[in-house]
PDB file with one MODEL, atoms N, CA, C and O in Angstrom:
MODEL        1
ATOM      1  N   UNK A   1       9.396  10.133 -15.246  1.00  0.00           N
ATOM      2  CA  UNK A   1       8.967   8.843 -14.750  1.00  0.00           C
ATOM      3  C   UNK A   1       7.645   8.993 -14.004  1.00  0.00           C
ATOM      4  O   UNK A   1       7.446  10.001 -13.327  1.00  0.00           O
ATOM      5  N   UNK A   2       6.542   7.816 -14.127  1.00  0.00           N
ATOM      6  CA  UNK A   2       5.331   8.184 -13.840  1.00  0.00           C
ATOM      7  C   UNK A   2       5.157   7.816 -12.087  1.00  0.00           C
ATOM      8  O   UNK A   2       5.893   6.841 -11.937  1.00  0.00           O
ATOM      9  N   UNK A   3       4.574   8.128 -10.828  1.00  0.00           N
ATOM     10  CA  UNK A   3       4.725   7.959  -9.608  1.00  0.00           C
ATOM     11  C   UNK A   3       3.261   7.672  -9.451  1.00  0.00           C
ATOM     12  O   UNK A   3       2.233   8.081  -9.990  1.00  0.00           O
ATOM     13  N   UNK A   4       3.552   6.835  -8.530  1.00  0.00           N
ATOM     14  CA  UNK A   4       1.850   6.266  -7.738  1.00  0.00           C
ATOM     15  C   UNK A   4       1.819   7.453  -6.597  1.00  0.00           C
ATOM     16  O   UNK A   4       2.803   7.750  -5.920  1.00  0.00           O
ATOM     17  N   UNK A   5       0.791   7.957  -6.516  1.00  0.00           N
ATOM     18  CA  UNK A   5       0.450   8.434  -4.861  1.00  0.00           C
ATOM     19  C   UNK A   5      -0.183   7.342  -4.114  1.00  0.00           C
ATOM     20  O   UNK A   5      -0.917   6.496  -4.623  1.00  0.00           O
ATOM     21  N   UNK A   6       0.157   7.413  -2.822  1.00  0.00           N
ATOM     22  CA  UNK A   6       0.630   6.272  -1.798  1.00  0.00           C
ATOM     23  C   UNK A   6      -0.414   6.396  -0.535  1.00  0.00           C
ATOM     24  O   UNK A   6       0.448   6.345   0.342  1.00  0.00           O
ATOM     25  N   UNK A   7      -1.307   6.487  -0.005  1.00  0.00           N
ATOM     26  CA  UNK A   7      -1.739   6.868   1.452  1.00  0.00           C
ATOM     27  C   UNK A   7      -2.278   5.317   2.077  1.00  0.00           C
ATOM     28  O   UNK A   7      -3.148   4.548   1.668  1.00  0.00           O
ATOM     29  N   UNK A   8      -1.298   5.246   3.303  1.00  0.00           N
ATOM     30  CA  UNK A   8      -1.619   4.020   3.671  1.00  0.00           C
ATOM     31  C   UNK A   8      -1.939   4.394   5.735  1.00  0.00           C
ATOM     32  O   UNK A   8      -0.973   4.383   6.498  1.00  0.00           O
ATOM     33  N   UNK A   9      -2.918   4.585   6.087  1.00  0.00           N
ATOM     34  CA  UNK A   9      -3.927   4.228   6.557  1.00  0.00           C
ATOM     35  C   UNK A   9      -4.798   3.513   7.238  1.00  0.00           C
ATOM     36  O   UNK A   9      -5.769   2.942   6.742  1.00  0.00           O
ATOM     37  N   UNK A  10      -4.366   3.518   8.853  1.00  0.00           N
ATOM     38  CA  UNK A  10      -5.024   2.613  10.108  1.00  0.00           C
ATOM     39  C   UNK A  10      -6.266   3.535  10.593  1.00  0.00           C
ATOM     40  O   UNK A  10      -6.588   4.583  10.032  1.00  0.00           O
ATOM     41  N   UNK A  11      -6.920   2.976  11.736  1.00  0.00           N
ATOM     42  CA  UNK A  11      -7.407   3.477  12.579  1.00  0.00           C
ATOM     43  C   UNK A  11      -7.518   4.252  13.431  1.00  0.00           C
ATOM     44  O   UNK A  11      -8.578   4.708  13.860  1.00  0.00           O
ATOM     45  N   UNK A  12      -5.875   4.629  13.970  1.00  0.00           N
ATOM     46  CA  UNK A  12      -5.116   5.312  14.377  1.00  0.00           C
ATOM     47  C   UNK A  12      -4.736   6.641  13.781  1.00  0.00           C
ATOM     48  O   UNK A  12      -4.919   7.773  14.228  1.00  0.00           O
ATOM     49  N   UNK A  13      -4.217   6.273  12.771  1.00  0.00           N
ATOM     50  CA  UNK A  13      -3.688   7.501  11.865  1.00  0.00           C
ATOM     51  C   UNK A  13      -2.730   7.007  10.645  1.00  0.00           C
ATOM     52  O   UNK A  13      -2.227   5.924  10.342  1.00  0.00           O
ATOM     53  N   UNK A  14      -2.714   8.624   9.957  1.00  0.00           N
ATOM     54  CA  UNK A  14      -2.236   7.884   8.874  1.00  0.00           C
ATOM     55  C   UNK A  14      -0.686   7.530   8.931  1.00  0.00           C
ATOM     56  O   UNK A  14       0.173   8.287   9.382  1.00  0.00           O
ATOM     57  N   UNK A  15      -0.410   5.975   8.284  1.00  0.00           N
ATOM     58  CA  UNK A  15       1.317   6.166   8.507  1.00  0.00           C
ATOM     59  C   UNK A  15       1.951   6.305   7.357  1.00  0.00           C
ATOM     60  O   UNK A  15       3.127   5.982   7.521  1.00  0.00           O
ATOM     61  N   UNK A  16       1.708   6.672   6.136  1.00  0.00           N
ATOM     62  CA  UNK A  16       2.421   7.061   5.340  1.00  0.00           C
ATOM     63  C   UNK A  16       1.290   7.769   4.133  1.00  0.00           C
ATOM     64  O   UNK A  16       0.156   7.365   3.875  1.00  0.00           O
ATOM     65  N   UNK A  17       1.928   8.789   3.602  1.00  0.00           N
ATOM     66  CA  UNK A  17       1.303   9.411   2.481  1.00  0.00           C
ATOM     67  C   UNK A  17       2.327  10.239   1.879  1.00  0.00           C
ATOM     68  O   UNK A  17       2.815  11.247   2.390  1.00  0.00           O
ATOM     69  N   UNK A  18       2.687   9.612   0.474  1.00  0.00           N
ATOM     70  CA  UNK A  18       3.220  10.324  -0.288  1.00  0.00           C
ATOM     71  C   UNK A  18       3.428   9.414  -2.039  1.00  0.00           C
ATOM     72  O   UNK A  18       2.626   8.627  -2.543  1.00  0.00           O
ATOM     73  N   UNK A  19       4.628   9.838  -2.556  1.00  0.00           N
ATOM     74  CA  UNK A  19       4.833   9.214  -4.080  1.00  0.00           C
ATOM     75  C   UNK A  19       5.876   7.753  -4.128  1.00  0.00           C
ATOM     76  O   UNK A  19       6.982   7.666  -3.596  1.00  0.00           O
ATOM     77  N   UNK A  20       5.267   6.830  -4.808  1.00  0.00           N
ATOM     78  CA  UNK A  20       6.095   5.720  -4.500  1.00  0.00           C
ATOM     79  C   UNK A  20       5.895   5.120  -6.146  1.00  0.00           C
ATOM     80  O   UNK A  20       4.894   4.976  -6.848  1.00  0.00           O
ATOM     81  N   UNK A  21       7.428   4.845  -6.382  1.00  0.00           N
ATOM     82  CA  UNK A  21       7.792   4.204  -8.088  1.00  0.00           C
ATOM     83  C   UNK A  21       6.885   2.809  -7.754  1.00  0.00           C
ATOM     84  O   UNK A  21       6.071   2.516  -8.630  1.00  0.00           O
ATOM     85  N   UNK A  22       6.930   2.194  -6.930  1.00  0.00           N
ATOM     86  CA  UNK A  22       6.004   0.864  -6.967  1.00  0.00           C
ATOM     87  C   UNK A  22       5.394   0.414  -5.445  1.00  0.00           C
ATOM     88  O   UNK A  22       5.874   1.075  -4.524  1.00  0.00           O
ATOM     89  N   UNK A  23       4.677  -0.331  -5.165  1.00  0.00           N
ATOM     90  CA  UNK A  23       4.122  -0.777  -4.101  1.00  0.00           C
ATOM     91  C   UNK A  23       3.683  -2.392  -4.278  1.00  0.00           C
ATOM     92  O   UNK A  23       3.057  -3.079  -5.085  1.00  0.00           O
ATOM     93  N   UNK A  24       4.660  -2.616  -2.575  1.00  0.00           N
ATOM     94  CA  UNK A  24       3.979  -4.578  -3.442  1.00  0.00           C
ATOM     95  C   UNK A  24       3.597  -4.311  -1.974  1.00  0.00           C
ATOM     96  O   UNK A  24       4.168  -3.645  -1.110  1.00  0.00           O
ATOM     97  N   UNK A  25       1.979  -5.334  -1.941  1.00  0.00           N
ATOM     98  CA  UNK A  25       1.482  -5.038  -0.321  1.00  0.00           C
ATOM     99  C   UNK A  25       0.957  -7.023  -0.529  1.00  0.00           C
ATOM    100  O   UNK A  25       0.855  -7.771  -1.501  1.00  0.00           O
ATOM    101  N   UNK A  26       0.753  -7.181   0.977  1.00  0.00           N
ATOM    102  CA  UNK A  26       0.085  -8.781   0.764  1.00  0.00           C
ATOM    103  C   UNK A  26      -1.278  -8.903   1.193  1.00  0.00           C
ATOM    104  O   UNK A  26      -1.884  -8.858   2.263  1.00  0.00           O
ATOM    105  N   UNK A  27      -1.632  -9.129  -0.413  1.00  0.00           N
ATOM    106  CA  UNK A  27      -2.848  -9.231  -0.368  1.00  0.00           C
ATOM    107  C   UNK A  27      -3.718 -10.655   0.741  1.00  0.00           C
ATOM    108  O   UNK A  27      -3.147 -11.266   1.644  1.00  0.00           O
ATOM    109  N   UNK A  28      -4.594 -10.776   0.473  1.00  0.00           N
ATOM    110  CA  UNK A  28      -5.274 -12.165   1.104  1.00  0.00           C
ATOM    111  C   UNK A  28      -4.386 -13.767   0.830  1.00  0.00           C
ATOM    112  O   UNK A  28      -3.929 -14.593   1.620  1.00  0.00           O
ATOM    113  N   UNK A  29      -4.424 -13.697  -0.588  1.00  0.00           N
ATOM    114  CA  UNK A  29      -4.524 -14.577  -1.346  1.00  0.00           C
ATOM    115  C   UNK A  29      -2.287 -14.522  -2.134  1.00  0.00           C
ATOM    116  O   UNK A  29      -1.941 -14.797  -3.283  1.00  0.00           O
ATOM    117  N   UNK A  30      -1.496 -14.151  -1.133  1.00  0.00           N
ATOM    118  CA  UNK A  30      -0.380 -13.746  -1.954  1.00  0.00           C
ATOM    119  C   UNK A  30      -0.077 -12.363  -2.083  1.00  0.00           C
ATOM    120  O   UNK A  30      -1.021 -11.587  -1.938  1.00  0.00           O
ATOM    121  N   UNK A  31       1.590 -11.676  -2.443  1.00  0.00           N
ATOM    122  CA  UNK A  31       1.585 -10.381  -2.451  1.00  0.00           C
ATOM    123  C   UNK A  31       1.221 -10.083  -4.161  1.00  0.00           C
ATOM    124  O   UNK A  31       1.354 -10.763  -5.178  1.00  0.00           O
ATOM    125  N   UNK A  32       0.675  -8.637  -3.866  1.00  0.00           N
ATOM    126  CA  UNK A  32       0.274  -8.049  -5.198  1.00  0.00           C
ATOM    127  C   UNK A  32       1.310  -6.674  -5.424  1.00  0.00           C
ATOM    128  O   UNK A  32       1.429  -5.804  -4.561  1.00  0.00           O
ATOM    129  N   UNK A  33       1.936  -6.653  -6.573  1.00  0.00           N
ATOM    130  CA  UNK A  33       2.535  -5.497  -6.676  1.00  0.00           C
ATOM    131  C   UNK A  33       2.146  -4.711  -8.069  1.00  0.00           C
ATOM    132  O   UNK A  33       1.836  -5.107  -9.193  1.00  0.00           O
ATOM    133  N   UNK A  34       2.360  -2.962  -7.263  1.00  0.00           N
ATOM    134  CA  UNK A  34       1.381  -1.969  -7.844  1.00  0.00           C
ATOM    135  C   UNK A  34       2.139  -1.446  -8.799  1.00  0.00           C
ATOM    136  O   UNK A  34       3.233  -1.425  -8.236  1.00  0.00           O
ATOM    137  N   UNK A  35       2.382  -0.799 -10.366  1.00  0.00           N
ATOM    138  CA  UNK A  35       3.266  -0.366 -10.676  1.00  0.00           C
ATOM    139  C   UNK A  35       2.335   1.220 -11.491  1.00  0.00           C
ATOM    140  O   UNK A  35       1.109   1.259 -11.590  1.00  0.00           O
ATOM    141  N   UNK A  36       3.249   2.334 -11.960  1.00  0.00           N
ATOM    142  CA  UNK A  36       2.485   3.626 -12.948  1.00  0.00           C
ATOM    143  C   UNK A  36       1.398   2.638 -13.998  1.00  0.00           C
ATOM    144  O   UNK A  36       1.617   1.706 -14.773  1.00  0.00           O
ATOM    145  N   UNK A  37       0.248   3.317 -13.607  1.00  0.00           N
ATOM    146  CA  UNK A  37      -0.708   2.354 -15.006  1.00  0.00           C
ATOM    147  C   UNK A  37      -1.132   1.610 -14.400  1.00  0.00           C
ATOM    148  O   UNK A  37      -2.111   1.195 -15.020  1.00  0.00           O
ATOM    149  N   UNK A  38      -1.020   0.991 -13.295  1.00  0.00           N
ATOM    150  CA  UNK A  38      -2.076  -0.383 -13.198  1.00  0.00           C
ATOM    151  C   UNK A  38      -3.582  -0.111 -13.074  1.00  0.00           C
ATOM    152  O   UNK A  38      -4.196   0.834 -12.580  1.00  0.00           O
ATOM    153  N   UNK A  39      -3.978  -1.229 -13.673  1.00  0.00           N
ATOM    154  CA  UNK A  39      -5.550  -1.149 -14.235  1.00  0.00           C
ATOM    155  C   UNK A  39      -6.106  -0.657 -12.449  1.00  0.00           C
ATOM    156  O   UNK A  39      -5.416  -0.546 -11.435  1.00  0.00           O
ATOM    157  N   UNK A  40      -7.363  -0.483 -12.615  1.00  0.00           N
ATOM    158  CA  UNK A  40      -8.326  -0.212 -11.354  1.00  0.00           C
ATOM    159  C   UNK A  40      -8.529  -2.006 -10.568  1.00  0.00           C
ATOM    160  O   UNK A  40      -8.718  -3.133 -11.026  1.00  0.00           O
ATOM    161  N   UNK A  41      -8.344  -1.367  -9.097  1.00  0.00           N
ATOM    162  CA  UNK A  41      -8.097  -2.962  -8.520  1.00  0.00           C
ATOM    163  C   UNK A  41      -8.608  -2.817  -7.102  1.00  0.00           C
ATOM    164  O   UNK A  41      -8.606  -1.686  -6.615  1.00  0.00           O
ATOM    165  N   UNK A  42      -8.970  -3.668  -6.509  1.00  0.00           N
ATOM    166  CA  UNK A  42      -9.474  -3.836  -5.274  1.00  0.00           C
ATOM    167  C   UNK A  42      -9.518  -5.127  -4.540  1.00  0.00           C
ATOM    168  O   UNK A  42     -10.172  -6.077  -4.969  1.00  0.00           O
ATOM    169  N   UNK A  43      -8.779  -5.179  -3.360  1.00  0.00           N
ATOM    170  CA  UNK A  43      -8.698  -6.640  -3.045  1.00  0.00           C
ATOM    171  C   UNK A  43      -8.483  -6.705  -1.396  1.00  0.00           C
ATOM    172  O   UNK A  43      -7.843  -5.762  -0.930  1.00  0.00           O
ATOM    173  N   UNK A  44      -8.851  -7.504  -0.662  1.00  0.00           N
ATOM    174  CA  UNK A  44      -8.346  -7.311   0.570  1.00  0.00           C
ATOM    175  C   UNK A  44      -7.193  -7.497   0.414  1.00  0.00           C
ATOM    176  O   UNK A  44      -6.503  -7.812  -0.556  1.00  0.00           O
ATOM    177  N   UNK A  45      -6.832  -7.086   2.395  1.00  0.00           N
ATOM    178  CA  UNK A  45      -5.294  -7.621   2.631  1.00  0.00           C
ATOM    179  C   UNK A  45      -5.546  -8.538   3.881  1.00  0.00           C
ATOM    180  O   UNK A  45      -6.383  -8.629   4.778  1.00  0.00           O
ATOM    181  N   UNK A  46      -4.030  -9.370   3.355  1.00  0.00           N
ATOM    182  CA  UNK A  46      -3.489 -10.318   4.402  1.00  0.00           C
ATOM    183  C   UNK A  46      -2.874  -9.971   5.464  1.00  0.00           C
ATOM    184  O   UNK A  46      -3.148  -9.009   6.181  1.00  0.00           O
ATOM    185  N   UNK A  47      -2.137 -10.641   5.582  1.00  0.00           N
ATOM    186  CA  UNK A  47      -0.473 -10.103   7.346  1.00  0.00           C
ATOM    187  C   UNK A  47       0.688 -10.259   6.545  1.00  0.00           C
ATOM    188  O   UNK A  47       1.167 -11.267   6.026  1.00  0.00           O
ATOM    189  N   UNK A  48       1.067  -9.019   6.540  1.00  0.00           N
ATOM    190  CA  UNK A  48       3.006  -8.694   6.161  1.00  0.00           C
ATOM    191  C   UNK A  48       3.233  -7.770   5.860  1.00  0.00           C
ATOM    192  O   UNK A  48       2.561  -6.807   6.228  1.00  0.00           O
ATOM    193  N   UNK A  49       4.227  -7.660   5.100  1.00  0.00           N
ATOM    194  CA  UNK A  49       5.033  -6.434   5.167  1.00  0.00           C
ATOM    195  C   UNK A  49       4.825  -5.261   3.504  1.00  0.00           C
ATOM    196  O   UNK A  49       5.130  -5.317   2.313  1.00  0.00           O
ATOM    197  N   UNK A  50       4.442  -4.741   4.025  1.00  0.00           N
ATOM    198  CA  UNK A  50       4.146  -3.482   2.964  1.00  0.00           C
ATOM    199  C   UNK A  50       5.364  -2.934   2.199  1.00  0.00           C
ATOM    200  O   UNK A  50       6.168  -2.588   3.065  1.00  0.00           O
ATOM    201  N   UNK A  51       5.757  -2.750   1.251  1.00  0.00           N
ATOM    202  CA  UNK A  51       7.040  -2.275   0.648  1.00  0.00           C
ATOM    203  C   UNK A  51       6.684  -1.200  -0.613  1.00  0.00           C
ATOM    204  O   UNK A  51       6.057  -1.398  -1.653  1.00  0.00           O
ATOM    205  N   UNK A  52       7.320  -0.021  -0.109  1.00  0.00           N
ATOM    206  CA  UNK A  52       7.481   1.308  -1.087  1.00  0.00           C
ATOM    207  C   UNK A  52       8.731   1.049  -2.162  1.00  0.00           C
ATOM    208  O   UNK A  52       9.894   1.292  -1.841  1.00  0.00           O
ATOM    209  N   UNK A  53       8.478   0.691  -3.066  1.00  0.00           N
ATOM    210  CA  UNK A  53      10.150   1.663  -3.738  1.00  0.00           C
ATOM    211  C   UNK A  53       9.673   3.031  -4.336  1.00  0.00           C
ATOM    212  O   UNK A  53       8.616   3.589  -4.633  1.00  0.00           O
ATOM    213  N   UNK A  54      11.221   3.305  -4.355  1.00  0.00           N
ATOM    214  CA  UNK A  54      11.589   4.833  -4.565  1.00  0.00           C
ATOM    215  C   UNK A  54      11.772   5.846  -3.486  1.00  0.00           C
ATOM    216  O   UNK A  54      12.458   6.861  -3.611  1.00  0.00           O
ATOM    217  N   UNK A  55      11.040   5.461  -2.304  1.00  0.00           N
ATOM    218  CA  UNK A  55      10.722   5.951  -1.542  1.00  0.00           C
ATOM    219  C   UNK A  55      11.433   6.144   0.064  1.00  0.00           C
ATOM    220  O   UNK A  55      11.255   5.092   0.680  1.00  0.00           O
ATOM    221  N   UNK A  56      11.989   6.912   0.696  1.00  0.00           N
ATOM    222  CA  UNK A  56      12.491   7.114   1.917  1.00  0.00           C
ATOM    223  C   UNK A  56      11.605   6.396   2.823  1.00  0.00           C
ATOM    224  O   UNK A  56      11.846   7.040   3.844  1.00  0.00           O
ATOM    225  N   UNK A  57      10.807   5.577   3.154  1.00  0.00           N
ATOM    226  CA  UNK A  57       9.912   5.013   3.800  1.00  0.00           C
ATOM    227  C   UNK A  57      10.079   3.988   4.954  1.00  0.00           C
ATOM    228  O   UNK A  57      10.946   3.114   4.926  1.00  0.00           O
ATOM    229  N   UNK A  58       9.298   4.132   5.850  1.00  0.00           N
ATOM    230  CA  UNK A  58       9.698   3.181   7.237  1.00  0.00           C
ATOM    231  C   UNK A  58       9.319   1.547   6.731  1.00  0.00           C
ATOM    232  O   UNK A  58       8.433   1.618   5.880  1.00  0.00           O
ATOM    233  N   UNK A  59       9.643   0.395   6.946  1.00  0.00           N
ATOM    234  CA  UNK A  59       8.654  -0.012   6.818  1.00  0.00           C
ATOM    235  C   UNK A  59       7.783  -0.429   7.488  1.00  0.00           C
ATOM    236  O   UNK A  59       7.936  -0.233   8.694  1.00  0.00           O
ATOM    237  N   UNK A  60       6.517  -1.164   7.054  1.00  0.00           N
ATOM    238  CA  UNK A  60       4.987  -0.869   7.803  1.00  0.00           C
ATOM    239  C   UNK A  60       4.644  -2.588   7.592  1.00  0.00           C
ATOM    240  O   UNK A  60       5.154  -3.375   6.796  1.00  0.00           O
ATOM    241  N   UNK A  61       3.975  -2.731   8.246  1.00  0.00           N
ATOM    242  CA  UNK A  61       3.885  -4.208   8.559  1.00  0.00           C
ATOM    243  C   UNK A  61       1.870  -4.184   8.861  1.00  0.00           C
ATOM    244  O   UNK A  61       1.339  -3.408   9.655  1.00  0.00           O
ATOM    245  N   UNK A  62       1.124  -5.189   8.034  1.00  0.00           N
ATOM    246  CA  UNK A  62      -0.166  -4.363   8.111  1.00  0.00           C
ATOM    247  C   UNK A  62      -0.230  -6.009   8.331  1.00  0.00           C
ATOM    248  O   UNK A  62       0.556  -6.946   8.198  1.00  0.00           O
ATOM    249  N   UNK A  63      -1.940  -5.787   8.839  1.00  0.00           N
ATOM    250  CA  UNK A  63      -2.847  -7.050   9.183  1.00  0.00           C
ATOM    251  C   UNK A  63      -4.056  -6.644   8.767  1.00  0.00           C
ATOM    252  O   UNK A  63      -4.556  -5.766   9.470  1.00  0.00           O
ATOM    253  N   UNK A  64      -4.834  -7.094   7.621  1.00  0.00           N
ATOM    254  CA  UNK A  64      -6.173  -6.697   7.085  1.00  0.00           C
ATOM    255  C   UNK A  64      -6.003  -5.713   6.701  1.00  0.00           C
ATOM    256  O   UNK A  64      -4.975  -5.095   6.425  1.00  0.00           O
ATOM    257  N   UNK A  65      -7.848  -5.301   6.614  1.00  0.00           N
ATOM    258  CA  UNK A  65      -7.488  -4.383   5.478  1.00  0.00           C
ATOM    259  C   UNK A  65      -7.839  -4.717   4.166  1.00  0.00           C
ATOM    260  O   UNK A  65      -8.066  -5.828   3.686  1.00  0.00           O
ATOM    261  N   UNK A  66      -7.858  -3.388   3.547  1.00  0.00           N
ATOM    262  CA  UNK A  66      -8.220  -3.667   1.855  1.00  0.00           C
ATOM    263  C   UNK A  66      -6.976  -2.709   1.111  1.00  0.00           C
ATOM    264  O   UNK A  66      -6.184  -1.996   1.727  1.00  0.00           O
ATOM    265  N   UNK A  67      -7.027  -2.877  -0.202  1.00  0.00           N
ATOM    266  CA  UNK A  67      -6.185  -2.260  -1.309  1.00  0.00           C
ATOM    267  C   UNK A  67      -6.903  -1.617  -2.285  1.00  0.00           C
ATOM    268  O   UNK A  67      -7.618  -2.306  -3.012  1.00  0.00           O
ATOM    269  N   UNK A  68      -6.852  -0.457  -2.438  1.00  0.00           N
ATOM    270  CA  UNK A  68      -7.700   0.087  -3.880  1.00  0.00           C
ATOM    271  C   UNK A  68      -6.640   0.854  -5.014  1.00  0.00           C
ATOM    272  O   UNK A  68      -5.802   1.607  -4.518  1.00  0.00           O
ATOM    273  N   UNK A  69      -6.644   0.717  -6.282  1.00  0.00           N
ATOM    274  CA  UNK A  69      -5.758   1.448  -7.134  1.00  0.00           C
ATOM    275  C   UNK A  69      -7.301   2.233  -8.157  1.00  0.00           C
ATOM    276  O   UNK A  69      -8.408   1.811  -8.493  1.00  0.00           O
ATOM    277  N   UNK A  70      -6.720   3.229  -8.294  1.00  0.00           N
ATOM    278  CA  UNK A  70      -7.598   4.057  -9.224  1.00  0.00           C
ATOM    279  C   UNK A  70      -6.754   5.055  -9.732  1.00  0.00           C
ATOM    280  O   UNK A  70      -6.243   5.733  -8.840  1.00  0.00           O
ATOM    281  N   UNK A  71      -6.382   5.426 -11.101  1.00  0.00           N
ATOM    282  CA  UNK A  71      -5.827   6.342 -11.748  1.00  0.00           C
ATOM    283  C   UNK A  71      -4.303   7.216 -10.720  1.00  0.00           C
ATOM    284  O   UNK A  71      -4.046   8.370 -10.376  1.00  0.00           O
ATOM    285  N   UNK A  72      -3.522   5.622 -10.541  1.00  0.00           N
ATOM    286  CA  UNK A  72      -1.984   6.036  -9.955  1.00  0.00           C
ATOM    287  C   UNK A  72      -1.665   6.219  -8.449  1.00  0.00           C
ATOM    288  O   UNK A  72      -0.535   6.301  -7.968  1.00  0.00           O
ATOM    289  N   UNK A  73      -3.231   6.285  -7.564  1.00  0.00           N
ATOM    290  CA  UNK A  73      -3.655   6.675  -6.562  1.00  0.00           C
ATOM    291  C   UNK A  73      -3.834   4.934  -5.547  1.00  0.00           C
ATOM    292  O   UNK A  73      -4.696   4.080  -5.751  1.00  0.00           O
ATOM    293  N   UNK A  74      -3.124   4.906  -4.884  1.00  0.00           N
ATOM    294  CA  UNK A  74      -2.817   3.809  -4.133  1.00  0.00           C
ATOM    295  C   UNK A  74      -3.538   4.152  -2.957  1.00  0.00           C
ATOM    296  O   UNK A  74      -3.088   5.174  -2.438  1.00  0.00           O
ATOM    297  N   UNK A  75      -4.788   3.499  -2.185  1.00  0.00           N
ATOM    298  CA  UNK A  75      -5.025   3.388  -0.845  1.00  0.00           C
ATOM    299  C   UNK A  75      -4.429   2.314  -0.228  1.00  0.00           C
ATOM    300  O   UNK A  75      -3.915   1.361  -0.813  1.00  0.00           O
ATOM    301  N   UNK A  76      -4.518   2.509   1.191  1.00  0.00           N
ATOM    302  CA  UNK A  76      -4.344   1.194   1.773  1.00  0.00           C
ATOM    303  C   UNK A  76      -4.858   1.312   2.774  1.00  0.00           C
ATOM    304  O   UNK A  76      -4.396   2.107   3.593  1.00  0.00           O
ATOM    305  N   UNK A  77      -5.925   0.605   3.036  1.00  0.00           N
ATOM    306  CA  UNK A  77      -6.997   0.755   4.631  1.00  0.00           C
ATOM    307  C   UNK A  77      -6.906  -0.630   5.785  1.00  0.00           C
ATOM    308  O   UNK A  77      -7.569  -1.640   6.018  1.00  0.00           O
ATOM    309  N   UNK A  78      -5.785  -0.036   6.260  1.00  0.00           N
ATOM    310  CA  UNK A  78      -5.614  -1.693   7.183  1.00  0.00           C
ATOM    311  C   UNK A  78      -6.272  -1.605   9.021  1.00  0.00           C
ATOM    312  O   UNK A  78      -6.412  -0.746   9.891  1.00  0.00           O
ATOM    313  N   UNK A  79      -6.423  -2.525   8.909  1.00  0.00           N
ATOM    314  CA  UNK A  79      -6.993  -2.842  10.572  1.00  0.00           C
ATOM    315  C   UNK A  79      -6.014  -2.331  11.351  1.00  0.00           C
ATOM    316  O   UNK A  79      -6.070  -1.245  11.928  1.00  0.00           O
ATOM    317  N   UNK A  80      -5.060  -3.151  11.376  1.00  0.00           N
ATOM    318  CA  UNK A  80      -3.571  -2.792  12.394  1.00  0.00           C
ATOM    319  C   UNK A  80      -2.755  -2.544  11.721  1.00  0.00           C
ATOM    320  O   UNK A  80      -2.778  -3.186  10.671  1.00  0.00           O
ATOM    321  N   UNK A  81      -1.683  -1.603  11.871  1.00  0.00           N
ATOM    322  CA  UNK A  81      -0.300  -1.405  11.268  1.00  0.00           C
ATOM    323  C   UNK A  81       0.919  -1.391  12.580  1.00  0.00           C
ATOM    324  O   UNK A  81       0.794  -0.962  13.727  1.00  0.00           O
ATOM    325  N   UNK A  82       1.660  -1.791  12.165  1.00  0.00           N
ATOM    326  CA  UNK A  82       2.995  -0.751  12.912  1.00  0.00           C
ATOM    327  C   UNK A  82       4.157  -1.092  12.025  1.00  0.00           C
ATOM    328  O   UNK A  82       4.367  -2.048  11.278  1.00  0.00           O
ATOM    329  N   UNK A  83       5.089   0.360  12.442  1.00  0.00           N
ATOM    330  CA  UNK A  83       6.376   0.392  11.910  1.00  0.00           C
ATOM    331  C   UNK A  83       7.245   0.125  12.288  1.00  0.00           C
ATOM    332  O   UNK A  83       7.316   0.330  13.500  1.00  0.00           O
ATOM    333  N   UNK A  84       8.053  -0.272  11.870  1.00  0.00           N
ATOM    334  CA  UNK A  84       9.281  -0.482  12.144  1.00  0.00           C
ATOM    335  C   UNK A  84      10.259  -2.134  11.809  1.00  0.00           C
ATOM    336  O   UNK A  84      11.447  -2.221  12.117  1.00  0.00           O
TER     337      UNK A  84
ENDMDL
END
């Protein structure tokens, strides 16, 4: 089964980096979800809640920020995060 690598990424530090079967994050405009294969993408982000599957993961709750996908490789560069 094919896995996204995941690094998601405040100001602070990083709060998560690792392999995730999918990623739905909220974008500006609505949530966007990431799956193995998705085309190359870039978009800001909105306010909510970040969600890993597959993954043992806290969840992370972001405000701004952008989203980049490139060859399975998930960023996520947000202004503010916290977990829990």
């Amino acid at each position: 089964m094919a896995m996204l690598r995941l690094a998601v990424v405040s100001p602070e530090k990083t709060l998560y980096e690792g392999e995730a079967s999918q990623v739905v994050v909220p974008a500006f405009d609505g949530e966007v979800g990431i799956l193995p294969g998705h085309a190359p993408l870039m978009t800001l982000l909105g306010k909510g809640t970040l969600r890993i599957g597959g993954a043992t993961a806290p969840a992370i709750t972001v405000d701004g920020g952008f989203l980049q996908v490139v060859d399975n490789v998930v960023r996520v560069v947000t202004e503010r995060a916290t977990i829990g």
